[in-house]
N, C-alpha and C positions, 0 to 999 in steps of 0.2 A: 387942670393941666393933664394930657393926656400922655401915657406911657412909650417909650418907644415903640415901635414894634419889633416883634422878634423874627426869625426865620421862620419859623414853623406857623407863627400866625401869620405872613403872609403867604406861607403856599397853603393856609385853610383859605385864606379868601380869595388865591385866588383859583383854586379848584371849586369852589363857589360860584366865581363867577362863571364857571365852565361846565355849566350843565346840560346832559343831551337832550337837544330837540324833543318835544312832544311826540311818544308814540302816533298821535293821529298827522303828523308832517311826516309825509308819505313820498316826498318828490325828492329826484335825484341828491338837489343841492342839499336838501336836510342829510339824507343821507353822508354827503360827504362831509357835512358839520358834524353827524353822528362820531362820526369816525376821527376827526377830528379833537373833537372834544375827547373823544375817549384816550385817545394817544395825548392830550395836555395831562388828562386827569391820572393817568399810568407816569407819568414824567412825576408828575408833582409827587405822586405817591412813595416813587424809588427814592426824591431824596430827599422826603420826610422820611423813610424809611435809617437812610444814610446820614442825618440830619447835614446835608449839604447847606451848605454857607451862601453859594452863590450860582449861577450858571451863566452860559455863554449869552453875549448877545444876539450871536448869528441866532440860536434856539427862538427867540425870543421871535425875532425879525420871520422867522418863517413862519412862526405861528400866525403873525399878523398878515403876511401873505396870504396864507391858506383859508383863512378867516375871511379876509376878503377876495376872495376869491370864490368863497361859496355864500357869501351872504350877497355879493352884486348876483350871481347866479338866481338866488332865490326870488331877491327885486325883480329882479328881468324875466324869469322862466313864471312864475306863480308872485304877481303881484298883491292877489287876496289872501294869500298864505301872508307875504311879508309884511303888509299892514295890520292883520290879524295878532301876529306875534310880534309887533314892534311893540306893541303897551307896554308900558311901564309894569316891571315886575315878573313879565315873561321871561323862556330861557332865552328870546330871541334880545331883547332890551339887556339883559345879563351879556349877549353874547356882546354886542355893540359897546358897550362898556369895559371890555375885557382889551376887545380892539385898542379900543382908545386909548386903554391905558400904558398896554403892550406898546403901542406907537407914540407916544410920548417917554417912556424909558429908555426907548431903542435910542429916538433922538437924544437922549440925556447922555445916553452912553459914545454915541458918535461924536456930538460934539467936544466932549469929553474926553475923547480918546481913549473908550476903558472899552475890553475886549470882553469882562464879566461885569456883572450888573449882581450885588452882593441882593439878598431877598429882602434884608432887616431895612434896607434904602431905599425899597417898595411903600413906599406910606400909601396903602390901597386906600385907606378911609379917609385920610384928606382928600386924596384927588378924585375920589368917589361923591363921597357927602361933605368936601370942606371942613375947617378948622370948626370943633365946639368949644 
């Protein structure tokens, strides 16, 4: 039987899943994932800092915007770049994951009707790797 999770352990994972781009991904889009990524990883930080309970969903929803926004950019602009870092285990396979999961909470919350999305109601490691 596995533990709840807490708050603080999912904004560890999921600033985990939020890592910058490979200093040798050199193209615009990596770039705006740089950027990206580092404004999720500053968010996540201020409310571990604050040990905040929960955040907006709007937050959540732009992130996965932005996300894809520069990851179709990558596909399209530098295709050898994006099949390069789609492997399993890359930041780029982290980042597609982060997506995903971002975009399946968003929908949780819409249909839902909830405007916050509490962090401990993140179950990252089941929808990541399934129930053990």
């Amino acid at each position: 039987m596995t533990q709840a999770p807490t708050a603080a352990t999912t904004r560890r994972l999921l600033t985990a899943l939020a890592p910058p781009p490979d200093d040798t991904a050199t193209s615009e889009a990596a770039d705006g994932l740089r950027a990206t990524t580092e404004e999720i990883r500053a968010f996540l930080a201020e409310a571990d800092k604050r040990d905040t309970q929960a955040m907006r969903a709007e937050v959540l929803h732009e992130w996965r915007n932005t996300l894809d926004r520069f990851h179709r950019e990558l596909e399209q602009a530098d295709p050898g770049e994006w099949s390069h870092w789609r492997l399993p285990g890359t930041w780029l396979d982290s980042h597609l994951r982060l997506r995903s999961l971002i975009a399946h909470e968003v929908g949780k919350a819409y249909w839902d009707d909830r405007a916050e999305i509490r962090y401990a109601d993140i179950d990252v490691e089941r929808y990541l790797w399934g129930a053990r």
